[in-house]
C-alpha positions as CSV (number, residue, x, y, z in Angstrom):
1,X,0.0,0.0,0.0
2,X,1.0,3.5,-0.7
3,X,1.1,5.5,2.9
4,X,0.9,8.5,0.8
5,X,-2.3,7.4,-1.4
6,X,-3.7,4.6,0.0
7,X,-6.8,4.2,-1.6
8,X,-5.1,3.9,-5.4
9,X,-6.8,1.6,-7.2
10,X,-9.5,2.1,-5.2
11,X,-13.1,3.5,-6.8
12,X,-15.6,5.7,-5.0
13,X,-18.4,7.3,-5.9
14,X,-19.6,10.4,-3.9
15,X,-23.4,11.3,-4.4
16,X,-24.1,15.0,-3.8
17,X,-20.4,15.9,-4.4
18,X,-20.9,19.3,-5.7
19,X,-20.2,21.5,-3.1
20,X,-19.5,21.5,1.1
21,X,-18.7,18.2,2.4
22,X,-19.7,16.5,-0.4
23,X,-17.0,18.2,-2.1
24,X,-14.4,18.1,1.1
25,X,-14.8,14.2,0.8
26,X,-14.3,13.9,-2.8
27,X,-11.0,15.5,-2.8
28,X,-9.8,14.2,0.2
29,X,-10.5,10.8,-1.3
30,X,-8.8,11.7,-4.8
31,X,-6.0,13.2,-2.7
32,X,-5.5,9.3,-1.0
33,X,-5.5,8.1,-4.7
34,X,-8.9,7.0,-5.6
35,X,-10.8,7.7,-8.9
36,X,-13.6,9.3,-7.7
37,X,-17.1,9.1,-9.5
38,X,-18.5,13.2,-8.4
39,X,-22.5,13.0,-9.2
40,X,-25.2,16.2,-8.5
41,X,-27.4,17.8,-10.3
42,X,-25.3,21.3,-10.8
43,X,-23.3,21.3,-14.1
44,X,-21.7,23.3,-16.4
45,X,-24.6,22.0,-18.1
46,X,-27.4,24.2,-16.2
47,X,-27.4,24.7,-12.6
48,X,-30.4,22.9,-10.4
49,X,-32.9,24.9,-8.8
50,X,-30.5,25.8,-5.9
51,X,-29.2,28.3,-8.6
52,X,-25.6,28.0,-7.0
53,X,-22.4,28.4,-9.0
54,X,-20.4,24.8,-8.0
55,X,-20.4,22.4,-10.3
56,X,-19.5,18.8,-10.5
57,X,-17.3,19.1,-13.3
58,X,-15.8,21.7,-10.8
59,X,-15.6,19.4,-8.0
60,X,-13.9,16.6,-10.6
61,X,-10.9,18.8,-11.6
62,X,-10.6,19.3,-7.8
63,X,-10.2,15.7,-6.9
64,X,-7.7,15.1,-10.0
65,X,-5.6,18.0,-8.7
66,X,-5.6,16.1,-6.0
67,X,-3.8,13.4,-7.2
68,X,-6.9,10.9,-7.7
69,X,-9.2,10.7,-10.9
70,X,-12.3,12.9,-10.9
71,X,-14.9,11.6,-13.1
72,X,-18.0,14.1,-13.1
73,X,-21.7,12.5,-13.8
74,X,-25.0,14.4,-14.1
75,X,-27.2,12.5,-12.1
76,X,-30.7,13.0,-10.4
77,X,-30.7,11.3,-7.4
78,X,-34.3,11.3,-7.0
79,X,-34.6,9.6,-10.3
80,X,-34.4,5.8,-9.6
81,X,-33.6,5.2,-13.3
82,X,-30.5,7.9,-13.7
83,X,-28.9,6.3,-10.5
84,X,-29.6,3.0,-12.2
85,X,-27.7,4.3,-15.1
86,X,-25.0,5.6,-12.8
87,X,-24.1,2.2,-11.1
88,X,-24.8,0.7,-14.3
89,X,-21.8,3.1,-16.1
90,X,-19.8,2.5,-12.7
91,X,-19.8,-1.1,-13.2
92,X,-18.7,-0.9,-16.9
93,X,-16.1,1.5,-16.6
94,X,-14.6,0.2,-13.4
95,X,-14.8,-3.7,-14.0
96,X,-17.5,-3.8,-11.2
97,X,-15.5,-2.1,-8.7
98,X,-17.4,0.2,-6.3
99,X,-15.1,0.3,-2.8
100,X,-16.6,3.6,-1.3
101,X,-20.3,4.9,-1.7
102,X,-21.0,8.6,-0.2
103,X,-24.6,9.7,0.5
104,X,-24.1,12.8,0.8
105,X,-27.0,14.7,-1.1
106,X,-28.8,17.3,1.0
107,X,-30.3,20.5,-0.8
108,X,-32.4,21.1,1.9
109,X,-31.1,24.7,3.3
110,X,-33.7,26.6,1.4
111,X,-36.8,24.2,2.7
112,X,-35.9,24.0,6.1
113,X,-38.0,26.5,8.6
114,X,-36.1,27.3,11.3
115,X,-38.9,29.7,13.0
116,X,-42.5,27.7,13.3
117,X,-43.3,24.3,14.9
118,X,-44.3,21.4,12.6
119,X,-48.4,22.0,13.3
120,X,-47.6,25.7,11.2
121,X,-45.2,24.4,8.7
122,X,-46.3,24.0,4.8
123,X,-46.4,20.5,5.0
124,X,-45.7,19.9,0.5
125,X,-41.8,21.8,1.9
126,X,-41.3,20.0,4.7
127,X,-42.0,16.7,2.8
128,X,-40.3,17.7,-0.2
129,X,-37.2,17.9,2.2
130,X,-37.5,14.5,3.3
131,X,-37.8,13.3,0.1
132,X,-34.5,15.3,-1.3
133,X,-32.6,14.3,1.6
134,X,-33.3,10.8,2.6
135,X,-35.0,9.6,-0.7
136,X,-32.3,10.2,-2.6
137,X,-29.8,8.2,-0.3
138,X,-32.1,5.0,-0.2
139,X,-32.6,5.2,-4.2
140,X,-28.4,5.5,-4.6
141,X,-27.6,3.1,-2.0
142,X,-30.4,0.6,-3.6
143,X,-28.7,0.6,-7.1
144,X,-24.9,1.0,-5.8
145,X,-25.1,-1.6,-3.0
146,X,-24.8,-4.3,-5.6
147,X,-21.5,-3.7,-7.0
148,X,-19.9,-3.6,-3.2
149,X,-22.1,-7.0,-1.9
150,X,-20.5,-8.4,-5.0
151,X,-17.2,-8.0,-4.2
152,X,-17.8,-8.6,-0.4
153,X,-16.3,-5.5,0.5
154,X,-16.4,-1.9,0.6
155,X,-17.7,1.1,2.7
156,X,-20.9,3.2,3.1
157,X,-20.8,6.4,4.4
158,X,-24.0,8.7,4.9
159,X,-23.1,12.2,6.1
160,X,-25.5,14.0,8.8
161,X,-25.4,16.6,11.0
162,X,-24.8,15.4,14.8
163,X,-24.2,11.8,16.0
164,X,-26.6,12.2,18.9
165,X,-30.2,11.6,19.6
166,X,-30.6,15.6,20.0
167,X,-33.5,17.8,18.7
168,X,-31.6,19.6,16.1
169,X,-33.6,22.8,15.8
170,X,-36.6,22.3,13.1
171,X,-38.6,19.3,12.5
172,X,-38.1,18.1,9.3
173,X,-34.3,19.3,9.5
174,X,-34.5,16.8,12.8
175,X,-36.2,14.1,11.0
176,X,-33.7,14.0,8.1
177,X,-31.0,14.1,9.6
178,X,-31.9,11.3,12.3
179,X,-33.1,9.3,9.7
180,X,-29.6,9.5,7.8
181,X,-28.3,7.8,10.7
182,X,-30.7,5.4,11.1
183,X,-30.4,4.5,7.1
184,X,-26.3,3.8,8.0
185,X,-27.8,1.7,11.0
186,X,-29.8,-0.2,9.0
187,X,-27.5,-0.9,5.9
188,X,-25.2,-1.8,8.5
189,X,-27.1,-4.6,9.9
190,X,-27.9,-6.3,6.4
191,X,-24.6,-5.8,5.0
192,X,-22.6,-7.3,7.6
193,X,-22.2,-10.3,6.4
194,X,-20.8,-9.3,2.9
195,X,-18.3,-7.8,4.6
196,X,-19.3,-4.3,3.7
197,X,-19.3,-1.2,6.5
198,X,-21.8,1.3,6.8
199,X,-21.4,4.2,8.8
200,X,-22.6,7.6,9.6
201,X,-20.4,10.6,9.8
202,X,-21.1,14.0,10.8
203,X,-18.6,17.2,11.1
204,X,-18.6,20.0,13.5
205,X,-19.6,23.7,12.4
206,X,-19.2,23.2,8.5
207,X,-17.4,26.2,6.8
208,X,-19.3,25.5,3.7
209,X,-19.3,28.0,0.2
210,X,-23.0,29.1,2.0
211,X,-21.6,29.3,5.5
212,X,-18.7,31.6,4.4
213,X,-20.9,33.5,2.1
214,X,-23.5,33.9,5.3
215,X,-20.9,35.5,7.2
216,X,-20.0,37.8,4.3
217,X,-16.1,35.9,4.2
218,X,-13.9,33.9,2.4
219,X,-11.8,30.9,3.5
220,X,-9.0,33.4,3.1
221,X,-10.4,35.6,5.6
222,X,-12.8,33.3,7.5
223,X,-11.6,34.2,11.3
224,X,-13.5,37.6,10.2
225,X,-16.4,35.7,10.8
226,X,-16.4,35.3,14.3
227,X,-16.9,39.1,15.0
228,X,-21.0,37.9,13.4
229,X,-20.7,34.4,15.6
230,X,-17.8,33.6,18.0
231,X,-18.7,30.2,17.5
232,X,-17.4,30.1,13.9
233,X,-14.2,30.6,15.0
234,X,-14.3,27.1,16.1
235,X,-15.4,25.6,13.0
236,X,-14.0,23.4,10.4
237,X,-13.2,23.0,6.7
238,X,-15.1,20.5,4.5
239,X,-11.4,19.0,4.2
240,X,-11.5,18.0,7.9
241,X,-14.3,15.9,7.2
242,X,-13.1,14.4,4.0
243,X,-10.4,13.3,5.7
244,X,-11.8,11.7,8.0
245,X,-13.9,9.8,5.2
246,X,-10.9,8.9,4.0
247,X,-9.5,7.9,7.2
248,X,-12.3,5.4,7.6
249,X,-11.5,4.3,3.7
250,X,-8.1,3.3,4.2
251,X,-8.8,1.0,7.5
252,X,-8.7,-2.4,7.1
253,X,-10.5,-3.0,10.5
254,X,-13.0,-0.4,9.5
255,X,-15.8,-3.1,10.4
256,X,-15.1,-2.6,13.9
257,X,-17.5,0.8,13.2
258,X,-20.6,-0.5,11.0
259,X,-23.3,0.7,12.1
260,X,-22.2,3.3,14.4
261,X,-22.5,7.1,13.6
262,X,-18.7,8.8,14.1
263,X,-17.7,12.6,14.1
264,X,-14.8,14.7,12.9
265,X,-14.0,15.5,16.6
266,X,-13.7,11.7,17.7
267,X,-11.8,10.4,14.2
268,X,-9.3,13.0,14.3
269,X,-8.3,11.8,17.8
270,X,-8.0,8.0,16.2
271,X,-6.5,8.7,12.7
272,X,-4.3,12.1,13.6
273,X,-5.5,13.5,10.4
274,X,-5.4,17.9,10.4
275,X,-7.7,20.3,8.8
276,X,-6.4,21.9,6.0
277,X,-4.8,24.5,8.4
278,X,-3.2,21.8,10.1
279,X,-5.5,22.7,13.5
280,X,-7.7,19.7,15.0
281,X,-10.8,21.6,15.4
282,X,-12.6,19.9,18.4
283,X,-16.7,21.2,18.1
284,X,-17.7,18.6,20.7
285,X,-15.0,20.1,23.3
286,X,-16.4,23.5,22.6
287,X,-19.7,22.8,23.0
288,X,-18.6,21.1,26.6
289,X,-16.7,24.1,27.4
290,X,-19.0,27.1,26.1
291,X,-22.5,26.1,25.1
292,X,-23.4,22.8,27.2
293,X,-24.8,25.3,30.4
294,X,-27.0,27.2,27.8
295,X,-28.4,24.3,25.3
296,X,-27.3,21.6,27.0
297,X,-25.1,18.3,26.4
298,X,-25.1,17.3,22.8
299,X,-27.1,14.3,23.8
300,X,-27.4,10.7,23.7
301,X,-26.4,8.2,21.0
302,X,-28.9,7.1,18.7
């Protein structure tokens, strides 16, 4: 094994890899040598109705600069027959190699009501962001699942947003990403004995394109952002949590973990990987030291 890439040779294919983590994970995973399959619905093509400027194709040339192979695809997640297509074209290409599936589509920032309780939602929106945000994980993991229960190996990873059993702040936000968890549970269980891992993994305070653009910054100038929210200046790049995808990627004894739902602030302690600073951002030892009194603890595992 290459220590410097040590997932060449291996494929991975990272759904909703267009911008944030999705986009942190790809690279990561091309900069440990994979070829990287990087799928959305934003293109130089046309952008989706998020109307942002990342692309795929963007993302693609990212992960081969890198040092892995970035392979763009246009694909509809919530279309059971383009993901069909997509495995279909990932089993061709690659000789039916698939060793790392990410479920990382989410799209849900602009349905997500942060102000009303569920009885005075609109209830088409709140549904609508269920569907984008779990839907789309079941339909990709049902068509990609093959290729790895083939081969009796390989890793899931679905990417959430807190590895507790914590009311996260909205209820359809809350119900998405609890059910995330529950999906990497659950794929856990029935893929155990194949021999492939499912896990979920969430990061800290994600200093996404929309986070920095929220705070009126730049990754250049991020700490800026702190005079809005000192909270932010304990956050973290998408790279942090790309590598700890990768982390989990390159372990041999990553079946120790199925069905478990990691963080950022926990792998970084096992694997020694850095954010792209070379800091170890900690957002669960913040939250102990800062906002547990106020909010309380973080919570309970689910």
């Amino acid at each position: 094994m290459n220590d410097r890439q040590p997932l060449a040779g291996k494929v991975a294919l990272v759904a909703g890899g267009t911008r944030g983590g999705g986009r942190g994970i790809a690279v990561e995973l091309g900069a440990a040598g994979a070829t990287v399959y990087v799928t959305g619905r934003s293109s130089t093509a046309g952008r989706s109705d998020l109307d942002r400027p990342e692309t795929i194709e963007e993302t693609a040339a990212r992960v081969t600069a890198a040092g892995g192979t970035g392979i763009a695809v246009r694909t509809d997640h919530s279309d059971p027959e383009e993901v069909r297509a997509l495995a279909d074209r990932v089993a061709a290409e690659q000789d039916g190699r698939l060793d790392v599936l990410v479920n990382s589509v989410w799209g849900g920032d602009a349905l997500t009501d942060w102000e009303h309780p569920l009885w005075e939602q609109d209830l088409d929106t709140g549904l609508r962001l269920l569907r984008r945000a779990v839907e789309t994980h079941i339909v990709t993991s049902r068509f990609a699942l093959p290729l790895m229960v083939a081969r009796r190996s390989g890793l899931v990873v679905e990417v959430t947003d807190g590895d507790t059993a914590r009311y996260r702040g909205s209820f359809f936000y809350d119900i998405a990403k609890s059910t995330v968890i529950r999906l990497a549970v659950a794929q856990a269980a029935e893929l155990k004995p194949y021999g492939v891992a499912a896990v979920a993994v969430t990061p800290g305070f994600l200093r996404s394109e929309a986070m920095l653009e929220h705070f009126g910054v730049t990754e250049a100038s991020w700490r800026d952002g702190a005079r809005k929210d000192p909270h932010f200046a304990h956050s973290e790049t998408p790279a942090y949590l790309g590598r700890a995808v990768a982390a989990l990627a390159a372990d041999p004894g990553v079946m120790a973990k199925t069905g478990r739902a990691l963080a950022t602030w926990g792998l970084y302690k096992e694997y020694g990987f850095t954010d792209a600073d070379g800091t170890q951002p900690d957002w669960a030892a913040h939250w102990a030291d800062v906002l547990e009194e106020e909010h309380g603890p973080l919570g309970d595992p689910l």
